[in-house]
C-alpha positions as CSV (number, residue, x, y, z in Angstrom):
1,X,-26.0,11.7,-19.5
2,X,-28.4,9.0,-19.4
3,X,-27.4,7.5,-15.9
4,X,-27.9,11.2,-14.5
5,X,-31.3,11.5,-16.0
6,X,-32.0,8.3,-14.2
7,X,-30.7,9.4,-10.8
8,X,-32.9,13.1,-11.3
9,X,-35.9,11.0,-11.8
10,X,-35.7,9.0,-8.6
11,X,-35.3,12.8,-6.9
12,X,-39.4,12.1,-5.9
13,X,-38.7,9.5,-3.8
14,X,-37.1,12.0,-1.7
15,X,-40.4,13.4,0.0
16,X,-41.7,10.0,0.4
17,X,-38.5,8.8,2.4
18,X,-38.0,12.0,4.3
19,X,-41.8,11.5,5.7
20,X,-41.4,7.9,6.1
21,X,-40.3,6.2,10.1
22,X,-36.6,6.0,10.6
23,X,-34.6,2.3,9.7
24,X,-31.5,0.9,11.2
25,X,-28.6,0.5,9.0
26,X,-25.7,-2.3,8.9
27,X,-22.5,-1.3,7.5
28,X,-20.6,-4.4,5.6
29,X,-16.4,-4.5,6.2
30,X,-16.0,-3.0,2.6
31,X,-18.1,0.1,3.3
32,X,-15.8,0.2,6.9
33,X,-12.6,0.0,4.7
34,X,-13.8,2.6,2.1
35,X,-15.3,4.8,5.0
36,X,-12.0,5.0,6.8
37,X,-8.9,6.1,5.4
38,X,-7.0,5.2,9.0
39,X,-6.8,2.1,7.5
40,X,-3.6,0.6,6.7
41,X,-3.3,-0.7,3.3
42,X,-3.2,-4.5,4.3
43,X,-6.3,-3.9,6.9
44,X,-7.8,-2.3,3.4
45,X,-6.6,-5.2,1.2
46,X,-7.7,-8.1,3.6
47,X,-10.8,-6.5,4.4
48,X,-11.9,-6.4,0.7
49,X,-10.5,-9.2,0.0
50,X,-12.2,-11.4,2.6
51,X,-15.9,-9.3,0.9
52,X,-14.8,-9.9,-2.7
53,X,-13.6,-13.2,-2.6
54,X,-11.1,-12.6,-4.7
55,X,-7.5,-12.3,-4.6
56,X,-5.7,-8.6,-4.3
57,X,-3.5,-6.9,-6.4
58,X,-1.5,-4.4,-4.7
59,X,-2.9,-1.3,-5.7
60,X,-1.6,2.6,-4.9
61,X,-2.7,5.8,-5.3
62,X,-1.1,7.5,-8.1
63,X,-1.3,11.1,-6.1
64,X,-0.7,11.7,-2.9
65,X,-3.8,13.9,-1.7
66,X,-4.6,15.4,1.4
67,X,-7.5,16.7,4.0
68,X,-10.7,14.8,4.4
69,X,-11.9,15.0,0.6
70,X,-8.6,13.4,-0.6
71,X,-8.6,10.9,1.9
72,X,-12.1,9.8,1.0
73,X,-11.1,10.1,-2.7
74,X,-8.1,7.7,-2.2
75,X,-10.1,4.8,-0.7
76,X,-12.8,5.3,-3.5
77,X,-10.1,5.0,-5.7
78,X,-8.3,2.4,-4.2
79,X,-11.8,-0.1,-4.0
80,X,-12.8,0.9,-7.3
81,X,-8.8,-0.1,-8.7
82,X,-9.0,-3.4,-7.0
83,X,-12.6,-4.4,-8.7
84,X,-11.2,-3.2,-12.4
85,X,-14.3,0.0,-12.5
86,X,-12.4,2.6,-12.3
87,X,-14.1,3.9,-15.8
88,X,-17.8,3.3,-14.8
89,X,-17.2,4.6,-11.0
90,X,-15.7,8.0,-11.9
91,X,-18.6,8.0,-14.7
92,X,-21.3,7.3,-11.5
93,X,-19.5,9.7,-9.5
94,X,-19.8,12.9,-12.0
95,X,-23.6,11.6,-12.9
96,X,-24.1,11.7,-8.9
97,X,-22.8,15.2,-8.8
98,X,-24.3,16.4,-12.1
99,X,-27.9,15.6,-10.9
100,X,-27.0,16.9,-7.4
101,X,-26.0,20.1,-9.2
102,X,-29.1,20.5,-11.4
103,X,-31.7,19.9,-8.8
104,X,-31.6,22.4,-6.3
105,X,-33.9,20.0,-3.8
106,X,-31.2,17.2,-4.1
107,X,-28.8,19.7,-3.5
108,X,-30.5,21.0,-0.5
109,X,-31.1,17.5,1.1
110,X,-27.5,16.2,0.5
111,X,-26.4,19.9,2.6
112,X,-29.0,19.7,5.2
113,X,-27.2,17.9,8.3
114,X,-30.6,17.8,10.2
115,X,-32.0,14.7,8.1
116,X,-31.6,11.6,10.5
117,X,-28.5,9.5,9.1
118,X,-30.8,6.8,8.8
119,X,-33.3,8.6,6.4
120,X,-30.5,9.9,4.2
121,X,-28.8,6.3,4.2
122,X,-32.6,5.0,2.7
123,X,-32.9,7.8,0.3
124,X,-29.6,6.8,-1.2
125,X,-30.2,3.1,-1.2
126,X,-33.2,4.0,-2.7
127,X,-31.8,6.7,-5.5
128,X,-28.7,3.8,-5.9
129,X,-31.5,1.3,-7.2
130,X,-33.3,3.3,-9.3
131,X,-30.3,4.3,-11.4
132,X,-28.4,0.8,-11.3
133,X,-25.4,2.4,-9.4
134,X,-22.5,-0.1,-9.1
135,X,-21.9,-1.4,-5.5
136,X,-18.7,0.6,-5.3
137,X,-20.2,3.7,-5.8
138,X,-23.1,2.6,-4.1
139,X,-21.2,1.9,-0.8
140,X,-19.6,4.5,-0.9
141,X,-22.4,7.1,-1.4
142,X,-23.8,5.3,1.5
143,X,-20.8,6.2,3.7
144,X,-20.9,9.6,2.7
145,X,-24.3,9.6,3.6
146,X,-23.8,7.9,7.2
147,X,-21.2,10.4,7.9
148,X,-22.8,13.5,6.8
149,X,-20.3,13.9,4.1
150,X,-22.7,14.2,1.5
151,X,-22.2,17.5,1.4
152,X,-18.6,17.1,0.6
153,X,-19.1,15.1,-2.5
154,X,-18.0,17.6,-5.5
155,X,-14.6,18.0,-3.9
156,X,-14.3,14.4,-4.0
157,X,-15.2,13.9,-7.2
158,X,-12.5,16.8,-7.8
159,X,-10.1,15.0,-5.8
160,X,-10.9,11.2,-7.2
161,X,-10.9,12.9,-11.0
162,X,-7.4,14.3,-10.5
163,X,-6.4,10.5,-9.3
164,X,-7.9,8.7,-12.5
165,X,-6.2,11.6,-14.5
166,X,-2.8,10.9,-12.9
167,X,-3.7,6.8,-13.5
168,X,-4.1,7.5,-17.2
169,X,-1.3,9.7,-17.1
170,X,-3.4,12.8,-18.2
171,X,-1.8,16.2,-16.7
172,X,-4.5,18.8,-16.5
173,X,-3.3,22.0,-17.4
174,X,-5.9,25.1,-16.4
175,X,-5.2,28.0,-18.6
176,X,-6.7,31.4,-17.5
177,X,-7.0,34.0,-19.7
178,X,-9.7,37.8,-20.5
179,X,-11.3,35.9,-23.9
180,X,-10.6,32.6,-25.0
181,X,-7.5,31.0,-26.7
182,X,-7.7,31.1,-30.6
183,X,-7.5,27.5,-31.5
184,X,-4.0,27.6,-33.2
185,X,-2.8,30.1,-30.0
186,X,-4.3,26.9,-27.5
187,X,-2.9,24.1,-29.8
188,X,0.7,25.7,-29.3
189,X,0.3,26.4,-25.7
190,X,-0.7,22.4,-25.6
191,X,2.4,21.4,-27.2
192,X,4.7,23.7,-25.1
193,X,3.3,22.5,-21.7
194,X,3.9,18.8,-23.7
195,X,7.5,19.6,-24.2
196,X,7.9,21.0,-21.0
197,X,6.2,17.6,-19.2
198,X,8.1,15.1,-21.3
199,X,6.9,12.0,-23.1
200,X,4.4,9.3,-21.2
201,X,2.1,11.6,-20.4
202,X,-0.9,13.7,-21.8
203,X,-1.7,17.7,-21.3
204,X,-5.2,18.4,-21.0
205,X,-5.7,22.2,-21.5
206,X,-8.6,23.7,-19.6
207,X,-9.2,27.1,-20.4
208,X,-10.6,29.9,-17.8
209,X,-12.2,33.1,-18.2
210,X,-11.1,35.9,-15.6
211,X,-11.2,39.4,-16.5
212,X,-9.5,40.5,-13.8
213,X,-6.5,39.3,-14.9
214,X,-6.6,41.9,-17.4
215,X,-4.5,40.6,-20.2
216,X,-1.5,37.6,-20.6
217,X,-2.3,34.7,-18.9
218,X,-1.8,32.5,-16.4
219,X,-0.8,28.5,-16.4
220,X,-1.2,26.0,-13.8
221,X,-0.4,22.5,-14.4
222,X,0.7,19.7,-11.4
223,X,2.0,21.8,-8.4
224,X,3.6,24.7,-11.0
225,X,2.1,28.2,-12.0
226,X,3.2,30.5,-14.5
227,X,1.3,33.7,-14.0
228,X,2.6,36.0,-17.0
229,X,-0.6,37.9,-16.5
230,X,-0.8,41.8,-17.0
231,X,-2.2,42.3,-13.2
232,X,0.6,40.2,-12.1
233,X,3.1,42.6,-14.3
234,X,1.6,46.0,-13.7
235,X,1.7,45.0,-9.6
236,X,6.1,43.9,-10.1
237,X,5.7,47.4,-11.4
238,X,4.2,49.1,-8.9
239,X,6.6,47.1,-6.3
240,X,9.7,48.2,-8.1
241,X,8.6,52.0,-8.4
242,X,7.6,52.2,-4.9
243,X,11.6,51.1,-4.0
244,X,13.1,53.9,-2.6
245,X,16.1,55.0,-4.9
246,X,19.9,55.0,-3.3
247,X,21.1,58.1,-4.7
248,X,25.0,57.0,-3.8
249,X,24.5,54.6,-6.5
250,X,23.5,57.1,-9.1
């Protein structure tokens, strides 16, 4: 992607900012409302309100999510809702990770707790300019940054993807098998998992590769699996022969 090619070539200023003296941040009432998910959803509302300057729509989550990377997640999701970028912000997001991913010094820095917060906080301003970040994501990379959660930010792009999917009404089903699906064999699991979720919503088949599982495979889709995998079989088997037999039945 284009944007993440931007954000890898700001990676230099990196050295520059780690050597430079430390600068004291400020933290505006939006970055406070998308930093903490304690929030109740009026404080959140009238907080961003008050920064936009613009009048709320009442905005949920679509999925409930839990622990800190889904609570980070939700408020991402909530800000980015209320300002109509949901698109370009879960775009930004998976560039942010992708260049995080592909450069193992970014990688390191956003991982390595001993950088000052404020030197982390200026190397993401500074990486936010150079690849024309929106000010959603730019806050909030900045939060993450202030509160050494940087480190945390390809689960919440996991979690904040699953929450756009369930807004578009896309259910993402991860299908594991030894080799890959034949097309024909995938396009008729798709429209079985289809059936099976009813109309309104989309399946989005996601194949995985595990040998282990030796043969069959094994679906999960929204809080349901379906493991009709040949480990899974051959251990019901091993279960069952190891029962001890009642010979007053025989």
């Amino acid at each position: 992607m284009a944007m993440a090619g931007r954000i890898r070539s700001s990676l230099p200023l990196l050295n520059k900012i780690i050597r430079s003296d430390s600068l004291s941040t400020q933290t505006s009432t939006i970055q406070r409302a998308l930093l903490c998910p304690t929030f109740t959803q009026s404080e959140f509302s009238g907080n961003y309100s008050t920064a936009s300057g613009k009048k709320e729509e009442k905005v949920k989550v679509p999925l409930a999510l839990y622990g800190g990377s889904g609570n980070y997640a939700s408020a991402l999701y909530l800000a980015a809702a209320k300002s109509n970028v949901l698109d370009q912000v879960e775009s930004e997001i998976l560039d942010v990770v992708e260049a995080i991913n592909r450069s193992p010094k970014f990688s390191q820095f956003t991982k390595d707790l001993s950088v000052p917060a404020d030197i982390r906080i200026k190397a993401i301003k500074d990486i936010c300019a150079h690849a024309t970040l929106s000010d959603i994501t730019k806050n909030f990379l900045i939060l993450l940054a202030e509160n050494r959660r940087l480190r945390n930010i390809d689960s919440i792009a996991k979690k904040f993807n699953e929450l756009t999917m369930a807004h578009k009404g896309i259910v993402k089903a991860i299908v594991t098998t030894v080799i890959p699906l034949p097309p024909q064999e995938e396009k008729e699991l798709k429209e079985t998992l289809q059936d099976i979720i009813g109309q309104g919503k989309t399946v989005k088949v996601e194949q995985k590769i595990d040998p282990s599982i030796l043969g069959g495979l094994v679906v999960e889709f929204g809080q349901k699996v379906f493991d009709m995998s040949i480990k899974t079989r051959a251990k019901q088997m091993e279960r069952y022969l190891r029962e001890p037999i009642d010979v007053g039945n025989l």
